[in-house]
N, C-alpha and C positions, 0 to 999 in steps of 0.2 A: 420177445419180451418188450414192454412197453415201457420208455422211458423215460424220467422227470425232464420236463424242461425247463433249461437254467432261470430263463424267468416267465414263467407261468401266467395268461391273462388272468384267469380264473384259481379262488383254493378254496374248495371245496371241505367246510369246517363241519365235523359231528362230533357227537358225544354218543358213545355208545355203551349198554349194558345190557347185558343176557337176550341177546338177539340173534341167536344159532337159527334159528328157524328160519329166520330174513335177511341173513346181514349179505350174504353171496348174493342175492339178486337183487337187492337195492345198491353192493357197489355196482354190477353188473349193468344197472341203468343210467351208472355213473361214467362208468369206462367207457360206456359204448357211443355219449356224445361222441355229436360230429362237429368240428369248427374249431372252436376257441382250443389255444393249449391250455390243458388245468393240472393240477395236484389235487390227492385226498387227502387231509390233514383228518387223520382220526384219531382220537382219544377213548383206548378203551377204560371205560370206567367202573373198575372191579369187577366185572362181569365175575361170575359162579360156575357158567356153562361153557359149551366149546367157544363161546365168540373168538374169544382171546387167538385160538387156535387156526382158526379158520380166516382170521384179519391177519395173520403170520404167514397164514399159506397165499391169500391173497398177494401180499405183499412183494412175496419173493415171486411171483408172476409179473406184477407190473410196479415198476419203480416210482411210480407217479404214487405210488399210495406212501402214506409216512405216515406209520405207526407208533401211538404212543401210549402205554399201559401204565398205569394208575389207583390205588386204592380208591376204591369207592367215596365220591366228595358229592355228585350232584352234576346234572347237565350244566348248570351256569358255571362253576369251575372246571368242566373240559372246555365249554365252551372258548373260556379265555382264554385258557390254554392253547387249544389248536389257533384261535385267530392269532393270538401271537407269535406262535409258528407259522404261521402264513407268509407266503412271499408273493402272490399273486397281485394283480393291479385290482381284482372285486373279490368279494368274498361270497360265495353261496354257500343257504346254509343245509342241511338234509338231514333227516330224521331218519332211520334204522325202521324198517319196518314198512316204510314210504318208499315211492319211486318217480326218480325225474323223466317224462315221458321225451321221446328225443325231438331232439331241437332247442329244447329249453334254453338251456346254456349261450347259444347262440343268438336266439330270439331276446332276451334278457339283456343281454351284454350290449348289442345291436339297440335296444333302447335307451339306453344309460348314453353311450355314445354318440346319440343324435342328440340328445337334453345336457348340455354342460353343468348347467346348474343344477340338475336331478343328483340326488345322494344314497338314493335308493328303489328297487323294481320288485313289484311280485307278482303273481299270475291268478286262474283263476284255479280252482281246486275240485277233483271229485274225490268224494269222501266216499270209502268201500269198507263191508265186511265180506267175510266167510265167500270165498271163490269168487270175488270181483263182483258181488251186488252194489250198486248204488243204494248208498241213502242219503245221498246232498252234494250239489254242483253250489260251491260256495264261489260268489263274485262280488265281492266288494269294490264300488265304486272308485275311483282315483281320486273324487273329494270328499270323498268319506274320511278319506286319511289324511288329510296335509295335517290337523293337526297334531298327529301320532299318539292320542289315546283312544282311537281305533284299530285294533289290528288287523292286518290282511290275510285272506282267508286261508292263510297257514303259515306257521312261522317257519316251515322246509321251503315253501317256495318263494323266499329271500332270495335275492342279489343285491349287494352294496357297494358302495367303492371302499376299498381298505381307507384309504386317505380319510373319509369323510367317518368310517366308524372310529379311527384312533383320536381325532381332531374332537368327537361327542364324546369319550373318553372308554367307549366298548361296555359289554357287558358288566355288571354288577356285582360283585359277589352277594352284598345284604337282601339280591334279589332271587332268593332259592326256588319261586314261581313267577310267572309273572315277569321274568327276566328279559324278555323279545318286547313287548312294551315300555317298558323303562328305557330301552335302547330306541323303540321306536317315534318317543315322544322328545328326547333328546336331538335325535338326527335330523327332524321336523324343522328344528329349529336353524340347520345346514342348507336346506336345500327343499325340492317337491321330491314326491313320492310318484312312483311312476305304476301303471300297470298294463301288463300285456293281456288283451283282454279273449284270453284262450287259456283253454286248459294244458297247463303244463308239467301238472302235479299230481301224484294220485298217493292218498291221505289214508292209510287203514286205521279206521277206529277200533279203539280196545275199550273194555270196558275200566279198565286197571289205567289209562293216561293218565297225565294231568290233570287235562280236561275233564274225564268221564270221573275221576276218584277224588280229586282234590279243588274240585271246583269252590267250596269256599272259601279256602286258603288263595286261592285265584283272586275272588271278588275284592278281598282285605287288603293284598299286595295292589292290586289296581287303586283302590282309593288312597294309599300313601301314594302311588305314584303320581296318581291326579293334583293330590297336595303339595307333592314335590316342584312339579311342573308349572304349579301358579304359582309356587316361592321363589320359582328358580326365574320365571318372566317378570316377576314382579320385582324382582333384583335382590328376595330376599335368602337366606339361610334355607338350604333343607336338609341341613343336621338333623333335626328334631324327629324331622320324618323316616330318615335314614335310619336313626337309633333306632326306632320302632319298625323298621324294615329289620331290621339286623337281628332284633326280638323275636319277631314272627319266623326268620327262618329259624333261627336256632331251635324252635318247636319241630319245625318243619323237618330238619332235619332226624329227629326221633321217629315223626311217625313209622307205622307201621302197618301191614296188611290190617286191613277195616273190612270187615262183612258189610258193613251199609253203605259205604264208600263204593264198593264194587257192585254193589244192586242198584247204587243210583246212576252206575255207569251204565250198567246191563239194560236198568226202565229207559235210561235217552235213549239208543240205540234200538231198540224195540218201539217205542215209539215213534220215530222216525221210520222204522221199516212197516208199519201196520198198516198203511195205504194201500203199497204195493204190494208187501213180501207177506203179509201177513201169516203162513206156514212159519216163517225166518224170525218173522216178531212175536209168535207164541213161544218160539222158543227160546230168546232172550226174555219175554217176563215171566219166563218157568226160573230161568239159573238167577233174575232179580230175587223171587220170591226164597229158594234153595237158600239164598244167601243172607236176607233180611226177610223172614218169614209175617211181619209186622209189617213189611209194606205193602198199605192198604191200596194205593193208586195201581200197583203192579197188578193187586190179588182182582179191584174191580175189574180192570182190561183183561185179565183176562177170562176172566168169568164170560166176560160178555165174547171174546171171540171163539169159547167155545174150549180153552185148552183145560191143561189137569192142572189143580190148584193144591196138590198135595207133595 
């Protein structure tokens, strides 16, 4: 049995819900670093399914994991949650579903530790569906970011220093999307952003993320954040902006399964694979159109590659 160390380089912060299908082999790529000592700080967040079960069994196997269950609120309130349970000297952050490829942890840390002034490290990302296909090697540059309303090419493959995220004041609550750039545009203001320029991350897209379902509640939160960010450099108030963050989740927190939501998840994804995979991507703009039968962009592509449009 594997067990906590009393004080931990690394804590490894998630939010997890209904993730039975992935959650054992994404800690799996967690445990199995080499190097740094870490903890897993998870927060199961009302999951439905066996997660609950399977992070319990987890847990009584290796004591480094610290389980904590929760009615369903939102990644950004586990997130606070686990980082304030954290005791580590950085905090990594990891999405359920995703997996850290090994070394990570160490390469990361190893960077942070040679830059004093660095307050933050990401890597570079490949982005997979369905049995490990590629459909995007995301590498954003290291000056693309310093002023942190860019984000790096995934918010799992974070590394931070605790210090430097409790000093920016951590996660958000009024930020139910959108919540890793409001942190990321804050701690900008701590220190450089660092990047390991390797892959360290590997990212599965769903059609149902954030990203893929809720992308315009995305774009909305980014623009108060943006406004937040020149009130807050400019030495002014960003109440105002906040209140209207705090608005938009509370919507945010109602929605619910959307057919057009999930086809506009389904058309990116297929779009992205139609180069290469194009077998792979006829049949993501078959389950866009199943879903949103009015999406005309899904129905021409695939007209034209040849798939069934009924």
């Amino acid at each position: 049995m594997q067990l906590i160390h009393a004080n931990p380089d690394i804590s490894v912060v998630m939010g997890v819900r209904n993730a039975a299908d992935t959650i054992a082999s994404t800690v799996a790529s967690l445990t199995s670093q080499q190097g740094p000592s870490l903890e897993l700080v998870i927060v199961d967040d009302g999951s439905s399914d066996n997660t609950g079960q399977i992070l319990k069994d987890l847990a009584a196997q290796d004591q480094r994991i610290r389980l904590f269950c929760a009615p369903p609120r939102g990644l950004t309130v586990s997130l606070i949650e686990a980082c304030a349970a954290a005791q580590g000297r950085f905090l990594a952050r990891q999405d359920a579903g995703d997996w850290s490829l090994p070394g990570r942890f160490g390469k990361q840390m190893s960077k942070l530790e040679s830059s004093p002034d660095a307050v933050i490290c990401s890597s570079h990302v490949r982005c997979t569906v369905d049995d490990d296909v590629t459909i995007a090697v995301n590498k954003v540059p290291a000056e693309k970011l310093q002023d942190g309303l860019t984000g790096p090419a995934c918010h799992g493959s974070v590394m931070m220093r605790r210090s430097a995220y409790l000093e920016a004041g951590g996660y958000r609550r009024m930020f139910y999307f959108a919540q890793d750039i409001d942190l990321w545009s804050r701690l900008a203001e701590l220190g450089p952003h660092l990047v390991v320029p390797e892959i360290l991350y590997r990212s599965e897209a769903s059609p149902g993320s954030i990203s893929g379902s809720n992308r315009a509640e995305q774009v909305k939160f980014h623009r108060l954040i943006v406004a937040c960010t020149k009130a807050r450099r400019a030495g002014a108030s960003e109440a105002p902006f906040l209140l209207k963050a705090e608005q938009l989740s509370q919507r945010c927190r109602t929605l619910r399964r959307n057919s057009k939501r999930i086809a506009a998840g389904n058309y990116f994804i297929a779009s992205c694979l139609a180069n290469d995979h194009p077998a792979l991507a006829r049949r993501y703009f078959e389950v866009a159109l199943n879903e949103n039968p009015l999406h005309l962009r899904a129905r021409l592509k695939l007209f034209r590659m040849g798939g069934s449009l009924t």
